[in-house]
N, CA and C atoms as an extended XYZ file, in Angstrom:
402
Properties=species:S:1:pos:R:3:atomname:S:1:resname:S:1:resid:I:1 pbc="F F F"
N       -24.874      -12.783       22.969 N   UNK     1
C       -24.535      -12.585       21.572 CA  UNK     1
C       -23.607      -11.374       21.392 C   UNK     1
N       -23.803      -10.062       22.506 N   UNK     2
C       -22.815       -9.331       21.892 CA  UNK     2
C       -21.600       -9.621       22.456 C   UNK     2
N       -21.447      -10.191       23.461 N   UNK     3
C       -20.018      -10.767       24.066 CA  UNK     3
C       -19.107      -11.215       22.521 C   UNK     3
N       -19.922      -12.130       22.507 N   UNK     4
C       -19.186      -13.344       20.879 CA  UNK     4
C       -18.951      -11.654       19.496 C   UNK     4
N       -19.902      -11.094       19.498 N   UNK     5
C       -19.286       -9.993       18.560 CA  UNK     5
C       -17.581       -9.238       18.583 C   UNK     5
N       -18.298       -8.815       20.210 N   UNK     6
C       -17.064       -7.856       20.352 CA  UNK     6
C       -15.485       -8.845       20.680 C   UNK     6
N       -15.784       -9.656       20.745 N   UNK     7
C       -14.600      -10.730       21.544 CA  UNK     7
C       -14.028      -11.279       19.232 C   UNK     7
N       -15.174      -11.584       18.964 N   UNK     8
C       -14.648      -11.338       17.016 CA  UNK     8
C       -14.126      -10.574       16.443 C   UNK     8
N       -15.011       -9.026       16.941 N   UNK     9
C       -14.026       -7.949       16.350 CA  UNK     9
C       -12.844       -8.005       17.003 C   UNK     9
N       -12.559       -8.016       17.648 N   UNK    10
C       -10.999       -8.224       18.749 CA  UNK    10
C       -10.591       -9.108       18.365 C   UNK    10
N       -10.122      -10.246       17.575 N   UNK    11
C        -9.746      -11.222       17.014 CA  UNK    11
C        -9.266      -10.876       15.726 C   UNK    11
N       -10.317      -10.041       15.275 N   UNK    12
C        -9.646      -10.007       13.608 CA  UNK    12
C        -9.540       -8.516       13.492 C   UNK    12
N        -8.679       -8.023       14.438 N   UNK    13
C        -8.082       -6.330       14.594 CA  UNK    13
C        -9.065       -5.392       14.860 C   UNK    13
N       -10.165       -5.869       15.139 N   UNK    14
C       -11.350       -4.484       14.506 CA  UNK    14
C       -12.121       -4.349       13.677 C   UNK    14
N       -13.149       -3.828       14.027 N   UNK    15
C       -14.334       -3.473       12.758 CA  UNK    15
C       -14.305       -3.001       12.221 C   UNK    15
N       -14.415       -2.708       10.903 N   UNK    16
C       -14.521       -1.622        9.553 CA  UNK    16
C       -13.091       -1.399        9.429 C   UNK    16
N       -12.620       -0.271        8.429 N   UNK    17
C       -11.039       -0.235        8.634 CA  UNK    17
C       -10.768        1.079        8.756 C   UNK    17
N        -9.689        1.239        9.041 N   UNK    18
C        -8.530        2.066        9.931 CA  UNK    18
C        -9.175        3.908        9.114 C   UNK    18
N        -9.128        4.786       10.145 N   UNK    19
C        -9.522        5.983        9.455 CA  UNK    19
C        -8.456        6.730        8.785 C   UNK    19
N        -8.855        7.586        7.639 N   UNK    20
C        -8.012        8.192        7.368 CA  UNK    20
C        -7.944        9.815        7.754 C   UNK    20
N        -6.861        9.990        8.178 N   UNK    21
C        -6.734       11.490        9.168 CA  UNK    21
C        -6.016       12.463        8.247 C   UNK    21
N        -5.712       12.186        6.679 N   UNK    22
C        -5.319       13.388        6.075 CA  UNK    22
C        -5.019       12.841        4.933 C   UNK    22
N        -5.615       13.495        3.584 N   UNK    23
C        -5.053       13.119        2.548 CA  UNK    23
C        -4.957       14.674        1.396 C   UNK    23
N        -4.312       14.048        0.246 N   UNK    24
C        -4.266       15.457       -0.207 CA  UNK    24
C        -3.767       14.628       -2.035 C   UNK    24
N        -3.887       15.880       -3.597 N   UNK    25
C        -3.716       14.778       -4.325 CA  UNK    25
C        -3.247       16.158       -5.464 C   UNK    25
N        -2.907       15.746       -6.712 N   UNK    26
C        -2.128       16.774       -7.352 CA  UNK    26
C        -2.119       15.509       -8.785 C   UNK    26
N        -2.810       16.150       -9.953 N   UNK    27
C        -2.628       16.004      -11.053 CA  UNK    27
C        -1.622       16.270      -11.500 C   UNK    27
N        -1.135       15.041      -12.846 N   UNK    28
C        -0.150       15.833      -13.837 CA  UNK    28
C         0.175       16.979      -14.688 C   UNK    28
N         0.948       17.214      -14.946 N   UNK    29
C         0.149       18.770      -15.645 CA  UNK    29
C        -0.726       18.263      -17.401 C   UNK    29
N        -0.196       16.980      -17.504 N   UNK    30
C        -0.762       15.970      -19.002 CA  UNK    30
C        -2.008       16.235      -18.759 C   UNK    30
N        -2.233       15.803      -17.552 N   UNK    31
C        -3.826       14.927      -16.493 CA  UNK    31
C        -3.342       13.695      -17.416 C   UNK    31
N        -2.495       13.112      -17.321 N   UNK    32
C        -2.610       11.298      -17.290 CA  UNK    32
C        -2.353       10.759      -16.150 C   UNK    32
N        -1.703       11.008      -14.742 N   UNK    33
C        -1.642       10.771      -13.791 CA  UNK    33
C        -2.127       11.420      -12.713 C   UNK    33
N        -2.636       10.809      -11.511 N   UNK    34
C        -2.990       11.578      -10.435 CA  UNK    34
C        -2.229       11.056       -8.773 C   UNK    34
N        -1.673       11.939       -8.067 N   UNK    35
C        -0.593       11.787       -7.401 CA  UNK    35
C        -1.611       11.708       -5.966 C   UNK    35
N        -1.812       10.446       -5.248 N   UNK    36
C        -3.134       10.377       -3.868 CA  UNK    36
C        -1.766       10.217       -2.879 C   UNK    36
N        -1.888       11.038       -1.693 N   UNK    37
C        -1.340       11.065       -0.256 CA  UNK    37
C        -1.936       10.882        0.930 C   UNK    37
N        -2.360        9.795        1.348 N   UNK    38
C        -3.232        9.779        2.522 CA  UNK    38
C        -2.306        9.294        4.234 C   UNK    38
N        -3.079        9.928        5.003 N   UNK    39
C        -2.383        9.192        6.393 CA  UNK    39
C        -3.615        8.588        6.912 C   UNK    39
N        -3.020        6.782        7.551 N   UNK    40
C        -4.021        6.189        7.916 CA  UNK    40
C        -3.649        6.223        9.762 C   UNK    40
N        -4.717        6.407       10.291 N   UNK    41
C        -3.999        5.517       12.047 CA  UNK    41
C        -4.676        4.301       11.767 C   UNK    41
N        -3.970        3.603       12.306 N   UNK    42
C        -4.166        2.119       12.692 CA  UNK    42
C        -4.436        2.290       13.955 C   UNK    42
N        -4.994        1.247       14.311 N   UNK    43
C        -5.699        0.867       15.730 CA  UNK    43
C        -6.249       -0.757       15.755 C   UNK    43
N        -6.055       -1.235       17.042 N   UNK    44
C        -6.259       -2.528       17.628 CA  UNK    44
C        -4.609       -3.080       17.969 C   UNK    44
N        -5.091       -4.495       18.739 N   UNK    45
C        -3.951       -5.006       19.130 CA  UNK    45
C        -2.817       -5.401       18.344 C   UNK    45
N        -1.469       -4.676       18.801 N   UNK    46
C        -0.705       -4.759       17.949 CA  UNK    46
C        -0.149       -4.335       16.763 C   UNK    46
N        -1.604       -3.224       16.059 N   UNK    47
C        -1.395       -2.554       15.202 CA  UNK    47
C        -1.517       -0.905       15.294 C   UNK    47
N        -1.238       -0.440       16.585 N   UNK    48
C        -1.059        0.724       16.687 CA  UNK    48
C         0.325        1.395       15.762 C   UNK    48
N        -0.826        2.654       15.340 N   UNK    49
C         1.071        3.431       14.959 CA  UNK    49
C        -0.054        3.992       13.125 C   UNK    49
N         0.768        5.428       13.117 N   UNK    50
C        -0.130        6.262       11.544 CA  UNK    50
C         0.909        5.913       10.565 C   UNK    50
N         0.427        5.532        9.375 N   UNK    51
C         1.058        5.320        8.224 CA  UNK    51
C         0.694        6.248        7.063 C   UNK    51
N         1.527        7.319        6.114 N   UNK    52
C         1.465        7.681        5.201 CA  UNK    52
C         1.887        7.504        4.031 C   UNK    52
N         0.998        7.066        2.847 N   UNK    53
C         1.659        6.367        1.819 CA  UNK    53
C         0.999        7.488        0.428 C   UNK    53
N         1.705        6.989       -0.383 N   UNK    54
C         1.891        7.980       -1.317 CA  UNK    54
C         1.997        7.152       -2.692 C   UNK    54
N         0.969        6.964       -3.792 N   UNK    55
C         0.337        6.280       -4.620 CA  UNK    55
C         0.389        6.910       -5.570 C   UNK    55
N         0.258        6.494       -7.591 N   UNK    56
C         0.388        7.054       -8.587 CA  UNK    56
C        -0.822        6.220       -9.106 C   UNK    56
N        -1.788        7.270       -9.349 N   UNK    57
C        -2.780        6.172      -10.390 CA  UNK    57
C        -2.663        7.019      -11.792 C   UNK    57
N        -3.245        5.790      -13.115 N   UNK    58
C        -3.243        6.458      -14.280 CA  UNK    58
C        -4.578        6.711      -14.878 C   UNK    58
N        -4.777        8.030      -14.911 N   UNK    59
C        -5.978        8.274      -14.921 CA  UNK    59
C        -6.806        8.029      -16.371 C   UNK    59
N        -5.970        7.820      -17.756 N   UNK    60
C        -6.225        7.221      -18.790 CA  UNK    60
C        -6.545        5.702      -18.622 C   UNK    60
N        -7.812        5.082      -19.565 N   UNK    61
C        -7.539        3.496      -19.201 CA  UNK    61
C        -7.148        2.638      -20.464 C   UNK    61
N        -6.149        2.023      -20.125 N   UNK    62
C        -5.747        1.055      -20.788 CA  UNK    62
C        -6.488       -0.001      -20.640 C   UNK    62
N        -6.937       -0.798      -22.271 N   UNK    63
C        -8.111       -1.441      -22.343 CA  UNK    63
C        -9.537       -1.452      -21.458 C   UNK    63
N        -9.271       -2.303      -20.188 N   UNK    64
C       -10.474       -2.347      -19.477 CA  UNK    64
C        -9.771       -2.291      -18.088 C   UNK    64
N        -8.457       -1.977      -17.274 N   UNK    65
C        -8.425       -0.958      -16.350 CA  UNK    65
C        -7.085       -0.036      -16.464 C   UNK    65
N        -7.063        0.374      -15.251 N   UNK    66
C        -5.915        1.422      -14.706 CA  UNK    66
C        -4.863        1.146      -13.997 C   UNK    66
N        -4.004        1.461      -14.011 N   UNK    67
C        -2.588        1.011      -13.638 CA  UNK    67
C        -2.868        2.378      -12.410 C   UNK    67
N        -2.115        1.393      -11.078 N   UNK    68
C        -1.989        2.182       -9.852 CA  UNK    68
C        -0.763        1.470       -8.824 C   UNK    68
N         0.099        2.289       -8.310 N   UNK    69
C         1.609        1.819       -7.732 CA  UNK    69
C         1.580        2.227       -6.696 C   UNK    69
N         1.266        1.988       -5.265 N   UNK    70
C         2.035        2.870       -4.132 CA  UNK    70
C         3.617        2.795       -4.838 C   UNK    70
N         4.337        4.470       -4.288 N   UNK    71
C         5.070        4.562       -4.589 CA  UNK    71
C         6.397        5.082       -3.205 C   UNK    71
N         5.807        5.512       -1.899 N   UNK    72
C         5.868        5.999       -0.990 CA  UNK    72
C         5.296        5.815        0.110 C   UNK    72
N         5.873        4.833        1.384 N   UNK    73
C         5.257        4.315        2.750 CA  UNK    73
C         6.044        4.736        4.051 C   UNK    73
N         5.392        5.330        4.932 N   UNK    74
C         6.156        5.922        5.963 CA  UNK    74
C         5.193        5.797        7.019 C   UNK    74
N         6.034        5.770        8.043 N   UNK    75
C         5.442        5.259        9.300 CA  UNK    75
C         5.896        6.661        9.983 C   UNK    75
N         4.957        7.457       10.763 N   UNK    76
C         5.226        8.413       11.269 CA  UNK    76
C         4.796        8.909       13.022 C   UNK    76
N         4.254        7.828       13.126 N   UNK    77
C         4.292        8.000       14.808 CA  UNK    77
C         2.878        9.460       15.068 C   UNK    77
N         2.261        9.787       14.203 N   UNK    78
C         0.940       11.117       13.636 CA  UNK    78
C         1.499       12.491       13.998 C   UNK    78
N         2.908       12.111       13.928 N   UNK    79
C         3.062       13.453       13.840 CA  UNK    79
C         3.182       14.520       12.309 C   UNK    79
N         2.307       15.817       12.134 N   UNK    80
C         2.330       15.739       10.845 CA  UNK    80
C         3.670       16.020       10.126 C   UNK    80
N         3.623       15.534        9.097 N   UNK    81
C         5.123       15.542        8.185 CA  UNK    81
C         5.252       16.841        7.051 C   UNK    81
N         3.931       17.392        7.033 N   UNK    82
C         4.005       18.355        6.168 CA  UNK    82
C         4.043       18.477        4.954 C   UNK    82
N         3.523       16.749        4.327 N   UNK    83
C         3.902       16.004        2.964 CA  UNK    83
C         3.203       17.488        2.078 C   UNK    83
N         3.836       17.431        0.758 N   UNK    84
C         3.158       17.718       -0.127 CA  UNK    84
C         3.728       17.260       -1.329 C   UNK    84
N         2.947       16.985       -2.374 N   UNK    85
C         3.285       16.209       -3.353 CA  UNK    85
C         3.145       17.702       -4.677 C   UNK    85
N         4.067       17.334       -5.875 N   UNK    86
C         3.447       18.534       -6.868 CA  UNK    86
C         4.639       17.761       -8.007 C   UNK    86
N         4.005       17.763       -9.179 N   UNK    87
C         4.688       17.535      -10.392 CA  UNK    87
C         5.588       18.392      -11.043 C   UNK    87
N         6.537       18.006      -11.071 N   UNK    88
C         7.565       18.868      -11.693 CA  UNK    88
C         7.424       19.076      -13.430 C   UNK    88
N         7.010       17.882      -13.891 N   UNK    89
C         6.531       17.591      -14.966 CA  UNK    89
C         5.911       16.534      -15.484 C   UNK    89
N         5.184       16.305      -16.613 N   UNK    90
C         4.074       15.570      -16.575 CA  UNK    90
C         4.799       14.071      -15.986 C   UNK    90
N         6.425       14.170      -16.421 N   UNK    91
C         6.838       12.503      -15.598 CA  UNK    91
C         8.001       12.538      -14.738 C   UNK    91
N         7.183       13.519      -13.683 N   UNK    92
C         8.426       13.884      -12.456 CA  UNK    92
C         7.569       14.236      -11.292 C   UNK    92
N         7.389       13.601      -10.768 N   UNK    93
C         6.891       13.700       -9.273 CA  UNK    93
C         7.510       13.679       -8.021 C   UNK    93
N         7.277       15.384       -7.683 N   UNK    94
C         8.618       15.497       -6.148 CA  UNK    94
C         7.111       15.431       -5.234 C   UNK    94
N         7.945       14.574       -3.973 N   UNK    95
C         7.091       14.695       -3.067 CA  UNK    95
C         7.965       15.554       -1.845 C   UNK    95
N         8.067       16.307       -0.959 N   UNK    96
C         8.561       17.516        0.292 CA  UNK    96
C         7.985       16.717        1.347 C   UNK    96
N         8.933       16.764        2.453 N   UNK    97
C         8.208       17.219        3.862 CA  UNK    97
C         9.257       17.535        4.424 C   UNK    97
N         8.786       18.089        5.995 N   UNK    98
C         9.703       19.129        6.378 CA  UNK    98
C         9.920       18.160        8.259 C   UNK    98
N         8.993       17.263        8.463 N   UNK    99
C         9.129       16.511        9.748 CA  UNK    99
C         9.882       14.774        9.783 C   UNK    99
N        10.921       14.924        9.906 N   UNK   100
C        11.058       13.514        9.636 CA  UNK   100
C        10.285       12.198        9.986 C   UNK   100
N        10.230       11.205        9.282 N   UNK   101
C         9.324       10.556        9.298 CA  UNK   101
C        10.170        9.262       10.111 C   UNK   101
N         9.306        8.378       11.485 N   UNK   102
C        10.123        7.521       11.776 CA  UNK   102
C        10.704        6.521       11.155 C   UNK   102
N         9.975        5.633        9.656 N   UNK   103
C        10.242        5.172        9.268 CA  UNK   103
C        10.357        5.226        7.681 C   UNK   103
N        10.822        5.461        6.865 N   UNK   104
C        10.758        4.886        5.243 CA  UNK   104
C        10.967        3.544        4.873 C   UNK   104
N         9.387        3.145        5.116 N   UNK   105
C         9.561        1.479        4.609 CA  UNK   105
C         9.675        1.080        3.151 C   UNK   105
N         9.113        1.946        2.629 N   UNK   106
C         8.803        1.690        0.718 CA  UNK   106
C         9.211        2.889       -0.094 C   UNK   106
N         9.916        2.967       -1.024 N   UNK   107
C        10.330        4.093       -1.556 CA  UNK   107
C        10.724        3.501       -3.355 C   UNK   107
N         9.911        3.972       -4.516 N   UNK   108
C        10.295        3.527       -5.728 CA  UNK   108
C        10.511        4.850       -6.267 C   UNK   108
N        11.913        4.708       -7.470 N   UNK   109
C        12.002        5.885       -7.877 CA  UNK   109
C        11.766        5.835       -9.312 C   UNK   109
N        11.401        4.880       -9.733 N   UNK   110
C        10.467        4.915      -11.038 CA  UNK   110
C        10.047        3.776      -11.494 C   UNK   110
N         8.358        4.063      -12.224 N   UNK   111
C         7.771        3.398      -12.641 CA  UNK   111
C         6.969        3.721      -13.509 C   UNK   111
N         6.593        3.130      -14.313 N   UNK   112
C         5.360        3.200      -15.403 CA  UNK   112
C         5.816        4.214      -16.128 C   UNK   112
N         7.117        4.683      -16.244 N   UNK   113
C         7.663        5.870      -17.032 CA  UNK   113
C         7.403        7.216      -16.183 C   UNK   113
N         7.448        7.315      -14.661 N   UNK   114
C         7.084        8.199      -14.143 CA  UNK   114
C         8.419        8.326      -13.097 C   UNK   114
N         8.898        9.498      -13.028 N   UNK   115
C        10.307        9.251      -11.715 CA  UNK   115
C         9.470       10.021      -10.509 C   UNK   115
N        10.057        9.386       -9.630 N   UNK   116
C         9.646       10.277       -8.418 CA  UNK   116
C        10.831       10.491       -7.420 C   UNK   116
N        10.609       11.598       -6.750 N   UNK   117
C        11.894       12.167       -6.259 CA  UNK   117
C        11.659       12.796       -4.545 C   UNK   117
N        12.645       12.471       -4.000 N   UNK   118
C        11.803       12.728       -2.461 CA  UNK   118
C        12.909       13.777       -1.618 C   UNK   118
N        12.429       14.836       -0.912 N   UNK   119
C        13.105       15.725       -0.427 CA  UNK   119
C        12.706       16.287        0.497 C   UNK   119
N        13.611       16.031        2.219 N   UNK   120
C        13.199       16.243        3.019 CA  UNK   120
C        13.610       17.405        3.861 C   UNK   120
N        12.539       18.535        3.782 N   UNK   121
C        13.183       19.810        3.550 CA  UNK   121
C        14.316       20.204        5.542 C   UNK   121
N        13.970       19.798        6.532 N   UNK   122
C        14.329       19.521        7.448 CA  UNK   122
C        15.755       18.818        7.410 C   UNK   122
N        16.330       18.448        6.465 N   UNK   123
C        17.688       17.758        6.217 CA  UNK   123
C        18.793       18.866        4.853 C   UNK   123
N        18.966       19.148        5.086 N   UNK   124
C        19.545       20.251        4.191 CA  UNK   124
C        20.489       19.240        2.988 C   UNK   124
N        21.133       18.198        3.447 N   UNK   125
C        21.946       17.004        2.404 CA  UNK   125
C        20.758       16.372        1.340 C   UNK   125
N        19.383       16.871        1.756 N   UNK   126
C        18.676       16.152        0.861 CA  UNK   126
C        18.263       16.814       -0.314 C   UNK   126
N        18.647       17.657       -0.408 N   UNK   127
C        18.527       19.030       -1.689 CA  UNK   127
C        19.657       18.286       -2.438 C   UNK   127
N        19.205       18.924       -3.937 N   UNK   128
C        20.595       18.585       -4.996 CA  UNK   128
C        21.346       19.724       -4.822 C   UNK   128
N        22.684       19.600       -4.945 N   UNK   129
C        23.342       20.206       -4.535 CA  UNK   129
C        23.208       21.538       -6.107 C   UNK   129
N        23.449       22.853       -5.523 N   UNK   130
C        23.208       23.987       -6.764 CA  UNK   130
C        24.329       24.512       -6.981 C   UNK   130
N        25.630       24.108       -5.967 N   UNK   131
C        26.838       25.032       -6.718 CA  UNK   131
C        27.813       24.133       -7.831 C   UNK   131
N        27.122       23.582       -8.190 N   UNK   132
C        27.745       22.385       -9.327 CA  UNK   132
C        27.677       23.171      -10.581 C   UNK   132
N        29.267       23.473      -11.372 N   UNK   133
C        29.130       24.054      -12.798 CA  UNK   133
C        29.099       22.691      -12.955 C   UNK   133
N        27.922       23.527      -14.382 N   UNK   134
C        28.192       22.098      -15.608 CA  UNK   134
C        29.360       22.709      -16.696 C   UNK   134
């Protein structure tokens, strides 16, 4: 019987799901939104490799639920990226890191009336540029 278990879990990727090895989270300054950053590793066949994604939930509820968007997916090989997320204002969300990430699979720059803005401090072209007269 445990042969047939473990030979199941090995079939359908694994038991229970994937751990999470770092997360971190940052209110609006409203508090109508809350900004979640987690890194997952994956593990089993085929699905090796850490993913960090970066989510907007609304912490007010409309009727009977809550509106929630990943907004930010990166594949990073666990090396840490140094994410940190912080509101610029109640509808401006910069997220930083300073390690490049191997992949940017998902990236939205606005939703639900919320912009989000991404800047990777390790790339110096990714800053807005400051010697611009207006």
């Amino acid at each position: 019987m445990t042969v047939v278990t473990v030979l199941v879990c090995m079939l359908l990727g694994g038991c229970g799901e994937d751990p999470t090895i770092w997360s971190a989270t940052s209110r609006s300054p409203d508090e109508n939104w809350l900004a979640v950053a987690h890194t997952v590793q994956h593990t089993g066949p085929g699905a090796n490799g850490v993913e960090t994604i970066v989510e907007i939930k609304e912490l007010k509820r409309i009727i009977f639920f809550r509106r929630s968007e990943m907004v930010l997916g990166f594949m990073n090989d666990g090396a840490s990226m140094g994410l940190k997320i912080n509101w610029v204002t109640p509808s401006h969300l910069e997220v930083v890191f300073k390690d490049d990430p191997k992949v940017l699979y998902h990236q939205v720059v606005r939703t639900m009336g919320v912009e989000i803005s991404v800047r990777d401090l390790a790339d110096p072209l990714s800053f807005p540029p400051t010697n611009i007269i207006h």
